[in-house]
C-alpha positions as CSV (number, residue, x, y, z in Angstrom):
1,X,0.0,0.0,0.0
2,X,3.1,2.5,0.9
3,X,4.7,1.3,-2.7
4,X,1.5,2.6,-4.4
5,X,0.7,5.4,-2.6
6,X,4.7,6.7,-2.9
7,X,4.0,6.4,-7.1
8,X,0.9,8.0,-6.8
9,X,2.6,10.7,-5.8
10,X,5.7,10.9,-7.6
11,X,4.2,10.0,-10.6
12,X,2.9,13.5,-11.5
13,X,5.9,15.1,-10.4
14,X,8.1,13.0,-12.8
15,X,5.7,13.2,-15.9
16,X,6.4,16.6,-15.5
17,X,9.7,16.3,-15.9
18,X,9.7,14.1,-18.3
19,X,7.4,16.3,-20.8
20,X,10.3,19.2,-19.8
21,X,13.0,17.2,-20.9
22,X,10.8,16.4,-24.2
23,X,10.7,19.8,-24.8
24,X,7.4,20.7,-23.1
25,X,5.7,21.7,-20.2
26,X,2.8,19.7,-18.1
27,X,0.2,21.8,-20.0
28,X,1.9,20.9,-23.3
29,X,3.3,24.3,-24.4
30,X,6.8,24.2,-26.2
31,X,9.2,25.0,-23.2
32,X,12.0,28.2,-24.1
33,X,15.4,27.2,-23.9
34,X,17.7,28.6,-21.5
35,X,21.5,29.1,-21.0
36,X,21.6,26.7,-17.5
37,X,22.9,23.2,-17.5
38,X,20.7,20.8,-18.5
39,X,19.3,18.3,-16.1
40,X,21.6,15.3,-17.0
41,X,24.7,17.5,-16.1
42,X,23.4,19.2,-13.3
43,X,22.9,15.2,-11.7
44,X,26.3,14.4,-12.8
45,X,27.5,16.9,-10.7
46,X,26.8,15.4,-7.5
47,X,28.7,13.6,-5.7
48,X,28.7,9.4,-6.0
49,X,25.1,7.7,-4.9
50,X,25.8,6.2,-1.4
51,X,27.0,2.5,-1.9
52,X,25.0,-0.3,-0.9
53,X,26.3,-3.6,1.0
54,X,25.8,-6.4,-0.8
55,X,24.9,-9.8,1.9
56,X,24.0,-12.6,-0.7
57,X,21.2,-14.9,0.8
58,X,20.5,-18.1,-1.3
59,X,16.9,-20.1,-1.1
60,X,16.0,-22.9,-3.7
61,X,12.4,-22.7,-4.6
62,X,11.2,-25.8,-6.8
63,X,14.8,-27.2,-7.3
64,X,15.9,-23.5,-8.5
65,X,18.7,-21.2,-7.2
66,X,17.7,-18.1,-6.1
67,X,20.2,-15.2,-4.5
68,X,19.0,-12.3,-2.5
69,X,21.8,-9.4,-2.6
70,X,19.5,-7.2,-0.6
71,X,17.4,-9.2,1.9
72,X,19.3,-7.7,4.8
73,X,17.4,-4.5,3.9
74,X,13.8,-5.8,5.0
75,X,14.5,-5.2,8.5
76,X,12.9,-1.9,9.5
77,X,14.2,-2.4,13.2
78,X,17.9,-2.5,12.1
79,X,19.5,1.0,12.5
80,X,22.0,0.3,9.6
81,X,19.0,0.2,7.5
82,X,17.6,3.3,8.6
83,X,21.0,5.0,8.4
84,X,21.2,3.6,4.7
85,X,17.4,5.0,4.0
86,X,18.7,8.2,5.4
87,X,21.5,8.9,2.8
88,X,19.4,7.5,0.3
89,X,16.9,10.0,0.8
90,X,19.5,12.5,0.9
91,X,20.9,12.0,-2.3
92,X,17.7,11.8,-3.8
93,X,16.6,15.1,-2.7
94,X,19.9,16.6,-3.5
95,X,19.4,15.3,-7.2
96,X,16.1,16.6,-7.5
97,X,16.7,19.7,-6.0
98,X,19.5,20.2,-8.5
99,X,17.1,20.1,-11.8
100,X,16.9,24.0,-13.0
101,X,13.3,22.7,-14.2
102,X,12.0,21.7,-10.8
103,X,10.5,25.2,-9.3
104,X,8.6,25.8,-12.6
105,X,7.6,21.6,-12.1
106,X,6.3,22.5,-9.1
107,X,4.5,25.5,-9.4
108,X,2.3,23.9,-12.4
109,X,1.3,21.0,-10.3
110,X,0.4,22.8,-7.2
111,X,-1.9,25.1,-9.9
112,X,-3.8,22.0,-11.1
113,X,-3.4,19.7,-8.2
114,X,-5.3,22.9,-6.2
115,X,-7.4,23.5,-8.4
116,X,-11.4,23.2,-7.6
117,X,-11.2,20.3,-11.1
118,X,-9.2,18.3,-8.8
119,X,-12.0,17.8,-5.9
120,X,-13.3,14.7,-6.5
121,X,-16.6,12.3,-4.2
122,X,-16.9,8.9,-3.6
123,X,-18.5,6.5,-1.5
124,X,-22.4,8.1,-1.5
125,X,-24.4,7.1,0.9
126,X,-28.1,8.1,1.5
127,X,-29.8,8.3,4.7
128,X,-33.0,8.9,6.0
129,X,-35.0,10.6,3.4
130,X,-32.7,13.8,2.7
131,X,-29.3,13.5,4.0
132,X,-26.4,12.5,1.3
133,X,-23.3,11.3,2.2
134,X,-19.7,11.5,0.5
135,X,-16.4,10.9,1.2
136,X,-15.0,14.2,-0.5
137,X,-11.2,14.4,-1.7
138,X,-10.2,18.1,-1.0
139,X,-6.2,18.8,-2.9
140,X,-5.6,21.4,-0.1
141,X,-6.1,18.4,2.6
142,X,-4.1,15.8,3.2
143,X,-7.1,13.3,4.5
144,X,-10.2,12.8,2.8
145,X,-13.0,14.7,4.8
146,X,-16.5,13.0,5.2
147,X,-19.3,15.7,4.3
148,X,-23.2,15.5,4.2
149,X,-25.2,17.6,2.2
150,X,-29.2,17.4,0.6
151,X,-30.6,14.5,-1.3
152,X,-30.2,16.3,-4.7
153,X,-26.2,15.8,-4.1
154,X,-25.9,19.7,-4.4
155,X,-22.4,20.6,-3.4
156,X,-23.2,24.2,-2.6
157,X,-25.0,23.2,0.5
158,X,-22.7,20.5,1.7
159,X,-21.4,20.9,5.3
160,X,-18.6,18.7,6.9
161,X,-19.1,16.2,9.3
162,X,-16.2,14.4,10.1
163,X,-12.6,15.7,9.2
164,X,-9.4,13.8,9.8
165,X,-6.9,16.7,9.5
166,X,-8.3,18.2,12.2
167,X,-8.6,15.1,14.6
168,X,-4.9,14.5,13.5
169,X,-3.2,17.7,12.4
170,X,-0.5,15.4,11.6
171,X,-2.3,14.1,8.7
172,X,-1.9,10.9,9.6
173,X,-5.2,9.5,10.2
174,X,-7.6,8.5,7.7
175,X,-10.9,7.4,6.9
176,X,-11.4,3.5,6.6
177,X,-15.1,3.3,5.4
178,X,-18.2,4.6,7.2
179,X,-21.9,4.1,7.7
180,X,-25.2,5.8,8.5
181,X,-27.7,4.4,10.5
182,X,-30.7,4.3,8.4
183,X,-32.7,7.8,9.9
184,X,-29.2,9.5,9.5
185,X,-28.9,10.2,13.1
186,X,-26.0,8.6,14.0
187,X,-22.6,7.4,12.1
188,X,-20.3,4.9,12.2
189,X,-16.6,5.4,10.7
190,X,-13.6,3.3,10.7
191,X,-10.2,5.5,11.0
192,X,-7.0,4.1,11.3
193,X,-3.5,6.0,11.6
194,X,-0.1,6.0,10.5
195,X,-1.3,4.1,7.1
196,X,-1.9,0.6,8.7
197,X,-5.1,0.6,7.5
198,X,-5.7,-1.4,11.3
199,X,-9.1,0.7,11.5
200,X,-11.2,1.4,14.7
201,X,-15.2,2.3,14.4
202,X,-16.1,5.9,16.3
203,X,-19.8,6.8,16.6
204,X,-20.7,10.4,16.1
205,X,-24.5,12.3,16.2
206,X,-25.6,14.1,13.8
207,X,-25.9,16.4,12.3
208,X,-23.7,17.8,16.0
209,X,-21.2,15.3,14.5
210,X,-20.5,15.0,18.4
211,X,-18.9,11.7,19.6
212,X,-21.0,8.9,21.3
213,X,-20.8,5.4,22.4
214,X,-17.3,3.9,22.9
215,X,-14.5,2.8,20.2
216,X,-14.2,-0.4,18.8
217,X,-10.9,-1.6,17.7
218,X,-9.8,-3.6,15.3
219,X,-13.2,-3.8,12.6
220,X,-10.6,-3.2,9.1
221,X,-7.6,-4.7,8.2
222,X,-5.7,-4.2,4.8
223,X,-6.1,-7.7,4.3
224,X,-9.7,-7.9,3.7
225,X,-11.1,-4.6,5.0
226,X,-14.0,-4.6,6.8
227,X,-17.4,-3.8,7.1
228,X,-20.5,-2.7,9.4
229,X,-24.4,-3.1,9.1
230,X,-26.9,-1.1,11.4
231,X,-29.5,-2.8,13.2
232,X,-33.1,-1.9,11.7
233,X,-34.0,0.1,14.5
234,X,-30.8,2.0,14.8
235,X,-30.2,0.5,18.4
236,X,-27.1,-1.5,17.4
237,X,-25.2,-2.9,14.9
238,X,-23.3,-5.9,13.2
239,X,-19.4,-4.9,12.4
240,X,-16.7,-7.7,11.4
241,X,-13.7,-7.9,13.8
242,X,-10.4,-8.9,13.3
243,X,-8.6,-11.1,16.5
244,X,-7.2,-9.1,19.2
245,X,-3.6,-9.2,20.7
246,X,-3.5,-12.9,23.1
247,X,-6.5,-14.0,21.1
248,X,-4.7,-15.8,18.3
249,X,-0.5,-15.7,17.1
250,X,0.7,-12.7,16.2
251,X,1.3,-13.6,12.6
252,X,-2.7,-14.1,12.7
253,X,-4.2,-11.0,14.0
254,X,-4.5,-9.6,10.4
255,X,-6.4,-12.5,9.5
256,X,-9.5,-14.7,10.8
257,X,-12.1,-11.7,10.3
258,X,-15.9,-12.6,12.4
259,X,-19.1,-10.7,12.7
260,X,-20.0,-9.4,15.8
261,X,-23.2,-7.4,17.5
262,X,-23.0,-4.4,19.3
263,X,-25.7,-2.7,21.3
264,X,-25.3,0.7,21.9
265,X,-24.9,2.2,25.3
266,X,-22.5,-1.3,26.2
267,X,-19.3,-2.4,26.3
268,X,-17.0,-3.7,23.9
269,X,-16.6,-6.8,26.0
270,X,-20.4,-7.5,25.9
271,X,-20.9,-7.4,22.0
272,X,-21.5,-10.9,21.0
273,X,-19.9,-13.7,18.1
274,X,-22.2,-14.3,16.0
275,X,-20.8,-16.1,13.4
276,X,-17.2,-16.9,12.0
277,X,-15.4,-19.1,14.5
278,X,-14.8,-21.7,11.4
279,X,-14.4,-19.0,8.7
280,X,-11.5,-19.5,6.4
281,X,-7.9,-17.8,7.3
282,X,-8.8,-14.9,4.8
283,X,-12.4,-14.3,5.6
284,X,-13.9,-10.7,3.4
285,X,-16.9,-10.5,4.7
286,X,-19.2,-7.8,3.8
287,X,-22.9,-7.0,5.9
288,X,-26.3,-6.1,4.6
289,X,-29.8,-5.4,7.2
290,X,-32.7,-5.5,5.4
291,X,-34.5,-2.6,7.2
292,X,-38.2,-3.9,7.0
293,X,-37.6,-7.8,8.2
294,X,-34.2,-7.1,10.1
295,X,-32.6,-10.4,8.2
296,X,-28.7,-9.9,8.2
297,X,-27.4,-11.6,5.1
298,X,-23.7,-11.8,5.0
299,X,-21.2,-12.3,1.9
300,X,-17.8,-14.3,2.5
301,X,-15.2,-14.4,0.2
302,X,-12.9,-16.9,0.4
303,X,-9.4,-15.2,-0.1
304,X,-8.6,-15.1,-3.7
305,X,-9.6,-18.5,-4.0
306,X,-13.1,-17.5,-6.4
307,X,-15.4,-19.0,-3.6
308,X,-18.1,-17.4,-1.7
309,X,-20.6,-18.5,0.6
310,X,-24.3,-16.4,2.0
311,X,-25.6,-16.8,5.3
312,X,-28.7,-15.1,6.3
313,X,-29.8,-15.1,9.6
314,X,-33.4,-14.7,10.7
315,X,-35.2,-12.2,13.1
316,X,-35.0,-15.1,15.6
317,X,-31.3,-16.2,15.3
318,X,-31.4,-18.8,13.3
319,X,-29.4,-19.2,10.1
320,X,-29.4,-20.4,7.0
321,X,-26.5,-21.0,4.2
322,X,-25.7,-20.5,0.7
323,X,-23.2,-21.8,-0.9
């Protein structure tokens, strides 16, 4: 997820100079020559990238030979790796900071990447009869912000209702997923921080978008993400949770996703297990409450493995599966 996010980023910055050195600028206007060094010499300049240690690691996988110069590299924890990350980063900024293209580079993309064509919304949800939904992507933030605004999706009278950046001026705390509850009055969102994507469900009112009812930890995971379905009657709902720490291994707390229940107004230690204790190692599960009849169906995916199972359970309790 880092890798992607880390070319998201980059990528725009290095089309632009790539169209420079083509003889173009980002809007694709012929660029006027000038009398300083070209890019290529400019890099040359520096000094020598900083050397890497080669440690040669050898596995055999199906009879085959394979050598690993740079597997001492994948341990975070180890400070020669962070010292090498260090001078790596150096270097790389020197270089970039070197390029005589690189302030008009990055005054063009702060134009369009600030501009109001780069606001984008996704993930609408309705609620109650007149309440819409969105999780709006602002350039100017670093987090998406979650907004509400009228049923005819008019941005002009959208308000904000939950912003990250400002529960985490660091910017390192985003927004998982959410739901309403079905008359809109309350909301359930999954954060998480630091890009874990190990996401916690918060409760807010609204439209106060004050906080209520008690965290739950642990409903996402970047393995198979989670979900949550209200309760018909807004009194509870059913969220999927991932094992906590002493519950299973460590290397399986990412995995082995349930459903629980929740009941608002309780603790976290009296939500109940309602199904999962012999779902698959990599369990996506998504939840859907049919409002009317309060059935729960729920969708498992089995990994990547192309097979899915349904289980619906009754008003009563009982269940029934599709497979």
């Amino acid at each position: 997820m880092l890798k992607h996010t880390l070319i998201q980023r980059c990528a725009p910055l290095l089309a632009g100079v790539l169209l420079i050195a083509c003889g173009k600028s980002p809007d694709g206007t012929a660029v006027v020559a000038t009398d300083e060094k070209p890019a290529s010499e400019a890099a040359r300049s520096l000094v020598a990238a900083p050397a890497t240690r080669i440690e040669a690691v050898e596995d055999v996988y199906h009879g085959q030979n394979v050598i690993d110069p740079y597997r001492w590299l994948e341990d975070w924890d180890d400070p020669e790796v962070q010292a090498w990350s260090d001078e790596q980063n150096a270097y790389a900024r020197a270089a970039l900071a070197s390029l005589p293209e690189r302030p008009a580079v990055q005054a063009r993309l702060r134009e369009i990447l600030t501009s109001a064509q780069g606001v984008t919304y996704s993930s609408l949800r309705l609620a109650g009869k007149d309440t819409l939904f969105a999780i709006k992507r602002a350039p100017e933030k670093q987090q998406s912000i979650l907004v509400a605004m009228g049923a005819d999706a008019d941005p002009a009278s959208e308000r904000v209702v939950i912003d990250p950046n400002q529960i985490d001026p660091s910017g390192g705390t985003s927004i998982d997923w959410y739901q309403p509850s079905h008359e809109g009055s309350l909301l359930a969102v999954s954060m998480s921080a630091g890009g874990s994507e190990i996401g916690n469900i918060h409760i807010y009112k609204i439209p106060s978008g004050e906080k209520t009812d008690i965290v739950i930890e642990r409903v996402n995971q970047g393995t198979a993400g989670g979900d949550l379905a209200w309760l018909p009657d807004d009194s509870g709902f059913y969220y999927t949770r991932y094992p906590r720490p002493g519950e299973r291994p460590d290397a399986d707390l990412s995995f082995y996703q349930q459903v629980w229940q929740h009941t608002l107004g309780t603790p976290a230690e009296d939500d109940e297990l309602i199904l999962g204790e012999d779902f698959p190692r990599i369990a996506a599960i998504r939840l859907i409450v049919d409002p009317i009849s309060g059935r729960l169906l729920v969708w498992l995916q089995n990994g990547d493995s192309g097979r899915f199972a349904m289980y619906l359970r009754q008003p009563g309790g009982e269940w029934d599966q599709f497979s």
